[in-house]
PDB file of N, H, CA, C and O in Angstrom:
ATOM      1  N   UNK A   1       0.846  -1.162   0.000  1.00  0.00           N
ATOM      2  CA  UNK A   1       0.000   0.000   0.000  1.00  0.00           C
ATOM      3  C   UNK A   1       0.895   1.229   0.000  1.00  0.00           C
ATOM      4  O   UNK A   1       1.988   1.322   0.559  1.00  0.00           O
ATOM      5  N   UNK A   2       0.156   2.319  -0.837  1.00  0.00           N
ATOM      6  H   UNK A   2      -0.732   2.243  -1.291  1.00  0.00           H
ATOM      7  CA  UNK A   2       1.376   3.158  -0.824  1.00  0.00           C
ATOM      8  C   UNK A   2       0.566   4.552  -0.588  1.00  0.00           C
ATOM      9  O   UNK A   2      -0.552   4.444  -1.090  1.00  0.00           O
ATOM     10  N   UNK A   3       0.768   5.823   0.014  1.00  0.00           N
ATOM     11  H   UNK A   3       1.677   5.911   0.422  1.00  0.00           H
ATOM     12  CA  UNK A   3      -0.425   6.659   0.044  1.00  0.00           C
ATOM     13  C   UNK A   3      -0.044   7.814   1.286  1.00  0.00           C
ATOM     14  O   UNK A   3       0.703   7.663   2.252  1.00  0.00           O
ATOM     15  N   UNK A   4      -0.706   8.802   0.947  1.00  0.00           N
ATOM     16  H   UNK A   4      -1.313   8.925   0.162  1.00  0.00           H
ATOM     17  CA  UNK A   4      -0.176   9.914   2.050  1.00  0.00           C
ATOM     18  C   UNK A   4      -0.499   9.087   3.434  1.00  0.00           C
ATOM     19  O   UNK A   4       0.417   8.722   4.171  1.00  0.00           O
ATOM     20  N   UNK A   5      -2.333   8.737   3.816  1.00  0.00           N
ATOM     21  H   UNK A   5      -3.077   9.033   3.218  1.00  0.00           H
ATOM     22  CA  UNK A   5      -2.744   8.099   4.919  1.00  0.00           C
ATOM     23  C   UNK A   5      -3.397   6.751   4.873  1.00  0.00           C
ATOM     24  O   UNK A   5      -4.600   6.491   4.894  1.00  0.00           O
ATOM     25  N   UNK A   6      -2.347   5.930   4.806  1.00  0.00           N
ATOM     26  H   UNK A   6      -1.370   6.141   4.790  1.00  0.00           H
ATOM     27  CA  UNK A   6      -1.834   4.545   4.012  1.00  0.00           C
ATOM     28  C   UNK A   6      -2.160   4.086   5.668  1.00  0.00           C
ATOM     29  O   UNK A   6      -3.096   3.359   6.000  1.00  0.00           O
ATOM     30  N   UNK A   7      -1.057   4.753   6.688  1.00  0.00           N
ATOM     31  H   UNK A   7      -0.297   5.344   6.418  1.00  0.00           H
ATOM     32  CA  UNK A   7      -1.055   4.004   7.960  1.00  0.00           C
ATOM     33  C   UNK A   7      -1.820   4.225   9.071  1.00  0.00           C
ATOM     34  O   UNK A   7      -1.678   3.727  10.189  1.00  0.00           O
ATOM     35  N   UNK A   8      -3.292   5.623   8.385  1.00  0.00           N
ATOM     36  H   UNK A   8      -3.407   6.027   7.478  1.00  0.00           H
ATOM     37  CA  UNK A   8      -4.665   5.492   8.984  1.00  0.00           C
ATOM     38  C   UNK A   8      -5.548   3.810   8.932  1.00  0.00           C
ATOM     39  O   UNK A   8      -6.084   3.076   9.762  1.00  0.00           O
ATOM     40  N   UNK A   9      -5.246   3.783   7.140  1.00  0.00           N
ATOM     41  H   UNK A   9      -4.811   4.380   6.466  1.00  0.00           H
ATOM     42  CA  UNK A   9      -5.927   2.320   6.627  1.00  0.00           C
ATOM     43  C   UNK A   9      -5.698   0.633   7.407  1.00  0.00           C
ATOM     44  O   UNK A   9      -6.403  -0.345   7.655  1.00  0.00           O
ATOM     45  N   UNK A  10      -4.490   0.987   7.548  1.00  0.00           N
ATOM     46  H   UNK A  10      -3.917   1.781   7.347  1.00  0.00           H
ATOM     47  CA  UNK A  10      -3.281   0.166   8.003  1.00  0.00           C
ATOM     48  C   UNK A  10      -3.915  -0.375   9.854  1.00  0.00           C
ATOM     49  O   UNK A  10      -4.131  -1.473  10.367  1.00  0.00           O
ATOM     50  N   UNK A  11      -4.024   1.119  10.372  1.00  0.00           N
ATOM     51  H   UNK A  11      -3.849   2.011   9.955  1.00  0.00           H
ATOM     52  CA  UNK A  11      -4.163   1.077  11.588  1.00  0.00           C
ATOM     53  C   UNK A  11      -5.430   0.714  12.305  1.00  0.00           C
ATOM     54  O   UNK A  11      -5.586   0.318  13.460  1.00  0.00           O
ATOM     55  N   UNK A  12      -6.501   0.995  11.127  1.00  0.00           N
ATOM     56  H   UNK A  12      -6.374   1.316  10.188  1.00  0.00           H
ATOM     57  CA  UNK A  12      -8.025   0.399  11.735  1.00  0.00           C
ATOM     58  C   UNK A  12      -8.211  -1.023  11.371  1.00  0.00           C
ATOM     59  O   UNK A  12      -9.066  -1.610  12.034  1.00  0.00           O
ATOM     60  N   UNK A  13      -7.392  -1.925  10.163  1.00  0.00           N
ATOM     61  H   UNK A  13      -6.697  -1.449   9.625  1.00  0.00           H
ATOM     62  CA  UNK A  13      -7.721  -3.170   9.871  1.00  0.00           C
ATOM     63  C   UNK A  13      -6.338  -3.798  10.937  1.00  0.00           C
ATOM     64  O   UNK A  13      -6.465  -5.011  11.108  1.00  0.00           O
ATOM     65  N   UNK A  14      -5.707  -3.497  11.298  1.00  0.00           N
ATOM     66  H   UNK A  14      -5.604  -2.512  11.158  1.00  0.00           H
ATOM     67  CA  UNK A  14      -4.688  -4.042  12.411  1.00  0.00           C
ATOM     68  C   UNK A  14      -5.614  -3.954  13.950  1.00  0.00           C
ATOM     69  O   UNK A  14      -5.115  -4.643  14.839  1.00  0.00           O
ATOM     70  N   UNK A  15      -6.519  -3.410  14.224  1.00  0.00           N
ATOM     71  H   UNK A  15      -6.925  -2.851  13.501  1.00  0.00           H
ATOM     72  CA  UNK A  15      -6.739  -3.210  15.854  1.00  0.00           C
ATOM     73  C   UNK A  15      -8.216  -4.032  15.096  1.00  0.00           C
ATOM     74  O   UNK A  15      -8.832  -4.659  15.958  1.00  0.00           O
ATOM     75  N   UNK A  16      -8.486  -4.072  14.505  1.00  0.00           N
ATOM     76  H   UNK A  16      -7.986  -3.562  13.804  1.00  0.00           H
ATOM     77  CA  UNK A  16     -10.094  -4.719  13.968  1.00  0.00           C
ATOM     78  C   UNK A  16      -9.491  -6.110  13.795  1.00  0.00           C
ATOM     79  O   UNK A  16     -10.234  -6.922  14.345  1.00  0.00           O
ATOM     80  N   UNK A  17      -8.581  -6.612  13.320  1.00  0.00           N
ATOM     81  H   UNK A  17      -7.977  -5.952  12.873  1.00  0.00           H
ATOM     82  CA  UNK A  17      -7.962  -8.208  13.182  1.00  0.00           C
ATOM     83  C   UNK A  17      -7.241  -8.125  14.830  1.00  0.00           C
ATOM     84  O   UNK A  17      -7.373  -9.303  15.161  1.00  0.00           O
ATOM     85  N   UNK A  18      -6.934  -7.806  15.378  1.00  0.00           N
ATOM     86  H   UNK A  18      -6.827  -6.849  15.109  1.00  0.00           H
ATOM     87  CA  UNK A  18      -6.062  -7.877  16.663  1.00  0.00           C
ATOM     88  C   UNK A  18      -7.173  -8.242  17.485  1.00  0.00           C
ATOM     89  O   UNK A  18      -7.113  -9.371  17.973  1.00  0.00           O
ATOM     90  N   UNK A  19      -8.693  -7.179  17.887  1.00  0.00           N
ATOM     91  H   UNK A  19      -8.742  -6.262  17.491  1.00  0.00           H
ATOM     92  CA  UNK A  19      -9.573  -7.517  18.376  1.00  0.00           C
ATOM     93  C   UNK A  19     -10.399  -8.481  17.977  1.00  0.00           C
ATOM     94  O   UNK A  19     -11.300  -8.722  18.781  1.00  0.00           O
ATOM     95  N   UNK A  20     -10.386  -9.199  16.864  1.00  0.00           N
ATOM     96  H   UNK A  20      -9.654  -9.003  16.211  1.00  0.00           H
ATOM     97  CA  UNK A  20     -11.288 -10.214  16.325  1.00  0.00           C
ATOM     98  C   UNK A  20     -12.650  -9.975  16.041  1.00  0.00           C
ATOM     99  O   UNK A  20     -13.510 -10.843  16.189  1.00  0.00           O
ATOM    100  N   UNK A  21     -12.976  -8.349  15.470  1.00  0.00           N
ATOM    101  H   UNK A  21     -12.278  -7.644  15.350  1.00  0.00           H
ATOM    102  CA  UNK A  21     -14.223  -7.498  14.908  1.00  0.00           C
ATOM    103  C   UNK A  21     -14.824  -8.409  13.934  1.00  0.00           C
ATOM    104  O   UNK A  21     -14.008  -9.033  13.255  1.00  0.00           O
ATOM    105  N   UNK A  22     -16.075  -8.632  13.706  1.00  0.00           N
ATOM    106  H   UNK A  22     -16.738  -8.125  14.257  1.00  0.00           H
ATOM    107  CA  UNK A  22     -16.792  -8.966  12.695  1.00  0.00           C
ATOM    108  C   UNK A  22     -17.125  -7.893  11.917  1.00  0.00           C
ATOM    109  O   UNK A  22     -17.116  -6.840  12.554  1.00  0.00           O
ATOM    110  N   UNK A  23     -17.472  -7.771  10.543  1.00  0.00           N
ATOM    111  H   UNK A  23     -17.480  -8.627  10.026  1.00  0.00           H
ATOM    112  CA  UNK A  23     -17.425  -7.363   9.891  1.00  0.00           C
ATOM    113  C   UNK A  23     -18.959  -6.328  10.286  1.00  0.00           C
ATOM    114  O   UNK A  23     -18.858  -5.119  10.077  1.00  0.00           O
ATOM    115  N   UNK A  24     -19.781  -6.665  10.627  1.00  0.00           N
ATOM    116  H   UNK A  24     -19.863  -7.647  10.797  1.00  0.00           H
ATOM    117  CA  UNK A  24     -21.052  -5.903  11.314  1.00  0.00           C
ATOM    118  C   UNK A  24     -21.095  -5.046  12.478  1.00  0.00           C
ATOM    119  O   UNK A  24     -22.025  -4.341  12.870  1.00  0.00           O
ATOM    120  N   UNK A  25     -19.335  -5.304  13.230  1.00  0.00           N
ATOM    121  H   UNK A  25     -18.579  -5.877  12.912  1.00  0.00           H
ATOM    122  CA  UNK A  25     -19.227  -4.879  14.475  1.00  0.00           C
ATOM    123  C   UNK A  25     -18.827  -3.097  13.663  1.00  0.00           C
ATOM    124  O   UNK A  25     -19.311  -1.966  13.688  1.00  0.00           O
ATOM    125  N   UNK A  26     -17.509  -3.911  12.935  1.00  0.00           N
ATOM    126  H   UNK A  26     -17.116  -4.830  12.915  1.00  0.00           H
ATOM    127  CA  UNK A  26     -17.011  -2.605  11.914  1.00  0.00           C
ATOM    128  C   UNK A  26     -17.843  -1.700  11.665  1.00  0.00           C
ATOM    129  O   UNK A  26     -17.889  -0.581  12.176  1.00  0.00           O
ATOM    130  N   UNK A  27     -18.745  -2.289  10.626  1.00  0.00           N
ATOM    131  H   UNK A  27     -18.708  -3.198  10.211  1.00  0.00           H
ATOM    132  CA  UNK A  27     -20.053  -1.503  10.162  1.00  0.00           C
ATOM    133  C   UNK A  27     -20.510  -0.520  11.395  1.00  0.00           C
ATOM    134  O   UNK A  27     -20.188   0.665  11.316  1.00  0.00           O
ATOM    135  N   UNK A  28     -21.403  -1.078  12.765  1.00  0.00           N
ATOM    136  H   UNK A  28     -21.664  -2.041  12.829  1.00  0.00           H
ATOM    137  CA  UNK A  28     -21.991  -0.185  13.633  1.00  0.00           C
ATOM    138  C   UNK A  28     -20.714   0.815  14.348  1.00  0.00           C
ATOM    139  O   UNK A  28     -20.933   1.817  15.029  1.00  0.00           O
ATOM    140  N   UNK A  29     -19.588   0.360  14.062  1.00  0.00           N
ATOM    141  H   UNK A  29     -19.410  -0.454  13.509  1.00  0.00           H
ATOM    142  CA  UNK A  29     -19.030   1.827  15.127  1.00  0.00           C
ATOM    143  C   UNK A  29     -18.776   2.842  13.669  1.00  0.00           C
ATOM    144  O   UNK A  29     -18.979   2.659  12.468  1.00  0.00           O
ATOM    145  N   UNK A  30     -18.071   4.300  14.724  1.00  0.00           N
ATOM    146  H   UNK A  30     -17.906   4.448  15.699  1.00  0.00           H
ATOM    147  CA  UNK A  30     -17.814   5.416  14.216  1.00  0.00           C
ATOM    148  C   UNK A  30     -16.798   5.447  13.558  1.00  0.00           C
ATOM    149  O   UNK A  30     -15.720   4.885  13.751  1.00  0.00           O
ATOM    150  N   UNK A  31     -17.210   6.273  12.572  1.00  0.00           N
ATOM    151  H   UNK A  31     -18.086   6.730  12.416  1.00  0.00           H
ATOM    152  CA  UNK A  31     -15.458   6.291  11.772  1.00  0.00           C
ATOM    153  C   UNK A  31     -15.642   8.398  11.250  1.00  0.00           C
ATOM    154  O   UNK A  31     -16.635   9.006  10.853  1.00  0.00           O
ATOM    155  N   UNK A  32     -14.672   8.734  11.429  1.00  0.00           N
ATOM    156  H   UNK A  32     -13.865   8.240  11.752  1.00  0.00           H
ATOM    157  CA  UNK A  32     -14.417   9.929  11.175  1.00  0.00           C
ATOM    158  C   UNK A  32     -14.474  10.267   9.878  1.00  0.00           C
ATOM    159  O   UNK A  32     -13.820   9.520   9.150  1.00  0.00           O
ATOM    160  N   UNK A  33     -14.991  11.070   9.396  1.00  0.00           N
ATOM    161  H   UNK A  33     -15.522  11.677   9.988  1.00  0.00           H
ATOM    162  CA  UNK A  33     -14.877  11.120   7.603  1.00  0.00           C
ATOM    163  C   UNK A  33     -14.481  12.869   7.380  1.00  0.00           C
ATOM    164  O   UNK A  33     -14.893  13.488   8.360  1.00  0.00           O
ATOM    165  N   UNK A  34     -14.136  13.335   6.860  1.00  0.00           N
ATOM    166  H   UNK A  34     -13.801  12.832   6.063  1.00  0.00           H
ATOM    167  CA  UNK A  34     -13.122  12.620   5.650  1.00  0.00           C
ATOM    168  C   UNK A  34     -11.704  11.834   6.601  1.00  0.00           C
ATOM    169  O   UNK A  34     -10.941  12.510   7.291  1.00  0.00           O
ATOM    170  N   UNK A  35     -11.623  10.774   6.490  1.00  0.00           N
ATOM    171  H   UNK A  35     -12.242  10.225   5.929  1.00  0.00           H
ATOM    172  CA  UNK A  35     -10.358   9.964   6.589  1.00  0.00           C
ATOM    173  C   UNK A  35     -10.258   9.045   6.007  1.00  0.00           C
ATOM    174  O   UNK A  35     -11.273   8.507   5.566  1.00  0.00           O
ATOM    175  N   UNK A  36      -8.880   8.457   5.759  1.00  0.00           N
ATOM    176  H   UNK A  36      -8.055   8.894   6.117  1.00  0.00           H
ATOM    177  CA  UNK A  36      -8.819   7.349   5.284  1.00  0.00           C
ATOM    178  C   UNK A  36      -8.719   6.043   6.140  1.00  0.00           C
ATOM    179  O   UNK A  36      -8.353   4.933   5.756  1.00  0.00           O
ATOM    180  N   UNK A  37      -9.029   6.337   7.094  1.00  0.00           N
ATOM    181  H   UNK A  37      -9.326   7.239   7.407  1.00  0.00           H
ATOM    182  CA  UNK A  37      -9.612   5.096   7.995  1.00  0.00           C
ATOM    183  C   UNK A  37     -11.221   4.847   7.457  1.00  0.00           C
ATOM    184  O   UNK A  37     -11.577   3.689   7.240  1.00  0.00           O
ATOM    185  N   UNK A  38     -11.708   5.424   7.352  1.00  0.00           N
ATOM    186  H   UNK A  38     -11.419   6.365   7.529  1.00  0.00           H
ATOM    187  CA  UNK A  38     -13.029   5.228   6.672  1.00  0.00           C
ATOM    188  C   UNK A  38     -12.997   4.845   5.758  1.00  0.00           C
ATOM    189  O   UNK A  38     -14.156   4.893   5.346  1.00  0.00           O
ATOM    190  N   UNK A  39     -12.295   4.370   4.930  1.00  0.00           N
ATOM    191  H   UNK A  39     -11.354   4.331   5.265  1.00  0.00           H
ATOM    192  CA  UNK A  39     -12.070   3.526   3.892  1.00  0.00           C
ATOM    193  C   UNK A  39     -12.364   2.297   3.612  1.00  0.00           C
ATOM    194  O   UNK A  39     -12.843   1.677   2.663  1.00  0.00           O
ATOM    195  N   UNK A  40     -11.740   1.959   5.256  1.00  0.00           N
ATOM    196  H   UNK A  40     -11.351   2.462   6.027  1.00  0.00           H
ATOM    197  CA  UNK A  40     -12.059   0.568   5.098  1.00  0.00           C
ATOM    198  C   UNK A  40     -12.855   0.184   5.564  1.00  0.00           C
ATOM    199  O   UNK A  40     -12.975  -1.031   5.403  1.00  0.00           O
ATOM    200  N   UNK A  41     -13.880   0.838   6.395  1.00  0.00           N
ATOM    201  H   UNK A  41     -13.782   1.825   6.526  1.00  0.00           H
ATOM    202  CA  UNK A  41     -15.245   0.772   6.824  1.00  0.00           C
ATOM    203  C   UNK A  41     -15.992   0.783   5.317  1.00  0.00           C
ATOM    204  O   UNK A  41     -16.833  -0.116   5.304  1.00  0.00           O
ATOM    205  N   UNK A  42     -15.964   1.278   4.458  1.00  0.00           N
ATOM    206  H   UNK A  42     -15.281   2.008   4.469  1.00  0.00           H
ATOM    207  CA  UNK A  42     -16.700   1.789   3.080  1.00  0.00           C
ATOM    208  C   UNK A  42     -16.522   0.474   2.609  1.00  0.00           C
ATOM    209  O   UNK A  42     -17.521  -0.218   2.411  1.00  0.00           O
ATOM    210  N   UNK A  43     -14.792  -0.204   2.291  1.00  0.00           N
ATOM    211  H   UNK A  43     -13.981   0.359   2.452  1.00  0.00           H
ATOM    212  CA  UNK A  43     -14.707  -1.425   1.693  1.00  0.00           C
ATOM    213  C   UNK A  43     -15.834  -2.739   2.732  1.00  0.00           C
ATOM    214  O   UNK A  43     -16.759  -3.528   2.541  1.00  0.00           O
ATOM    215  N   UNK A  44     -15.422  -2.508   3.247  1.00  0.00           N
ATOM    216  H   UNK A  44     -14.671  -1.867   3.403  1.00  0.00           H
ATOM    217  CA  UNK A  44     -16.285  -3.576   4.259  1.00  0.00           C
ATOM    218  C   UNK A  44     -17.850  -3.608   4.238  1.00  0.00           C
ATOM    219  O   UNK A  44     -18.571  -4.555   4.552  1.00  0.00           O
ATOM    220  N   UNK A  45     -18.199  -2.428   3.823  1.00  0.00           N
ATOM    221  H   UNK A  45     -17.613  -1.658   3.569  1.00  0.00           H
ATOM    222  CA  UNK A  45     -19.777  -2.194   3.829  1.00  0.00           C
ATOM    223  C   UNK A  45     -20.318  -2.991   2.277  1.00  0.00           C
ATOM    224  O   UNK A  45     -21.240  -3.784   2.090  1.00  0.00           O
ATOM    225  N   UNK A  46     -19.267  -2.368   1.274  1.00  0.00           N
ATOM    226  H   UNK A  46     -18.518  -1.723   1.426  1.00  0.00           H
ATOM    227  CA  UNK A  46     -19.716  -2.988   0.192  1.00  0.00           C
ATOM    228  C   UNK A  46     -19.771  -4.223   0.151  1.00  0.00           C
ATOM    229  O   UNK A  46     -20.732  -4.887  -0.235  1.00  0.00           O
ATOM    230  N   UNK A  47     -18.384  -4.755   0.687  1.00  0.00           N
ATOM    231  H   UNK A  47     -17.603  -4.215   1.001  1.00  0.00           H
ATOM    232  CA  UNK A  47     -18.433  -6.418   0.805  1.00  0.00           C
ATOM    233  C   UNK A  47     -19.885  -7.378   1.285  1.00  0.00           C
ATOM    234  O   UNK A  47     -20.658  -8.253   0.895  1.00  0.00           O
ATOM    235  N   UNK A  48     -19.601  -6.571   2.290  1.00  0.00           N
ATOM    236  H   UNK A  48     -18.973  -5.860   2.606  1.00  0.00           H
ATOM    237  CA  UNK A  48     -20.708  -6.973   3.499  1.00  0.00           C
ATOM    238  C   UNK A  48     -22.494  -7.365   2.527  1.00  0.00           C
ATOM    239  O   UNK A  48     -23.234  -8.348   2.471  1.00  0.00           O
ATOM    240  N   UNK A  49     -22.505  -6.310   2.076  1.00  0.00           N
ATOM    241  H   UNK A  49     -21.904  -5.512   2.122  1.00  0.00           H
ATOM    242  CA  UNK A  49     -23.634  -5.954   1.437  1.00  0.00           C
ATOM    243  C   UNK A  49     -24.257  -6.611  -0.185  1.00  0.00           C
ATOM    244  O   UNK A  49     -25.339  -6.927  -0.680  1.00  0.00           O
ATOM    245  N   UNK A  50     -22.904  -6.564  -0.550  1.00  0.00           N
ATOM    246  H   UNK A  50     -22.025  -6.307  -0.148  1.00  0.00           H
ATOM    247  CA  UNK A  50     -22.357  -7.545  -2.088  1.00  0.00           C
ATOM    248  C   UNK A  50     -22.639  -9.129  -1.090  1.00  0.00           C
ATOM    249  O   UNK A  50     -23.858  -9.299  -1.081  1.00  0.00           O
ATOM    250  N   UNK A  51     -22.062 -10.064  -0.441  1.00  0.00           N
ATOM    251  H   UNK A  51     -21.072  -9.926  -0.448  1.00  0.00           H
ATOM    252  CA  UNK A  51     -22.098 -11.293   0.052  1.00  0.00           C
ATOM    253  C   UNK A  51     -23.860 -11.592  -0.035  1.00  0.00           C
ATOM    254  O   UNK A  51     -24.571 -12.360  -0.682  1.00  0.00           O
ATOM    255  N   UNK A  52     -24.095 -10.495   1.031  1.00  0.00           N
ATOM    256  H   UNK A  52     -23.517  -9.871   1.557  1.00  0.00           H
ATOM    257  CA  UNK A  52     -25.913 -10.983   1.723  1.00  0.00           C
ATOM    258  C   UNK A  52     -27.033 -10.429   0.325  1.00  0.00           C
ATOM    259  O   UNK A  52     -28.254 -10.585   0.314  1.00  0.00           O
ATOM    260  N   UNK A  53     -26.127  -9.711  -0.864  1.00  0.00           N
ATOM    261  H   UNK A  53     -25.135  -9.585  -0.855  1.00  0.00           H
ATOM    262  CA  UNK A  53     -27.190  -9.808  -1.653  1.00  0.00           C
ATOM    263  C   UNK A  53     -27.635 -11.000  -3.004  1.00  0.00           C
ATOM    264  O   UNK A  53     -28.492 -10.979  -3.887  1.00  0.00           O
ATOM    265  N   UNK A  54     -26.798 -11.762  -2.693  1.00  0.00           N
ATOM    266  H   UNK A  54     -26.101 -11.779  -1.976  1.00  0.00           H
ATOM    267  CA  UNK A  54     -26.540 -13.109  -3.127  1.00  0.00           C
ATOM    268  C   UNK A  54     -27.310 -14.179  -3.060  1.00  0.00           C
ATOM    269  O   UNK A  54     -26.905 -15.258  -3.491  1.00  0.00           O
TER     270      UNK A  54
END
């Protein structure tokens, strides 16, 4: 990954795999926007949402 706030992205999927978050837990908390920690809340939503519309 390469990016100005690469180690915002970095830092919410490291404490979300460290804590063992489900992907719905992700979804209901807060995420600050504009950031790029919210990113991966966004990727996760689509996923999330793409799977269960299946």
């Amino acid at each position: 990954m390469i990016g100005d706030a690469v180690a915002d992205m970095i830092a919410e999927a490291v404490v979300a795999r460290k804590r063992e978050t489900t992907a719905h837990e992700i979804l209901k908390a807060i995420h600050p926007q504009p950031a790029m920690g919210g990113a991966v809340s966004e990727a996760i939503a689509h996923a999330y949402y793409e799977v269960n519309r299946l």
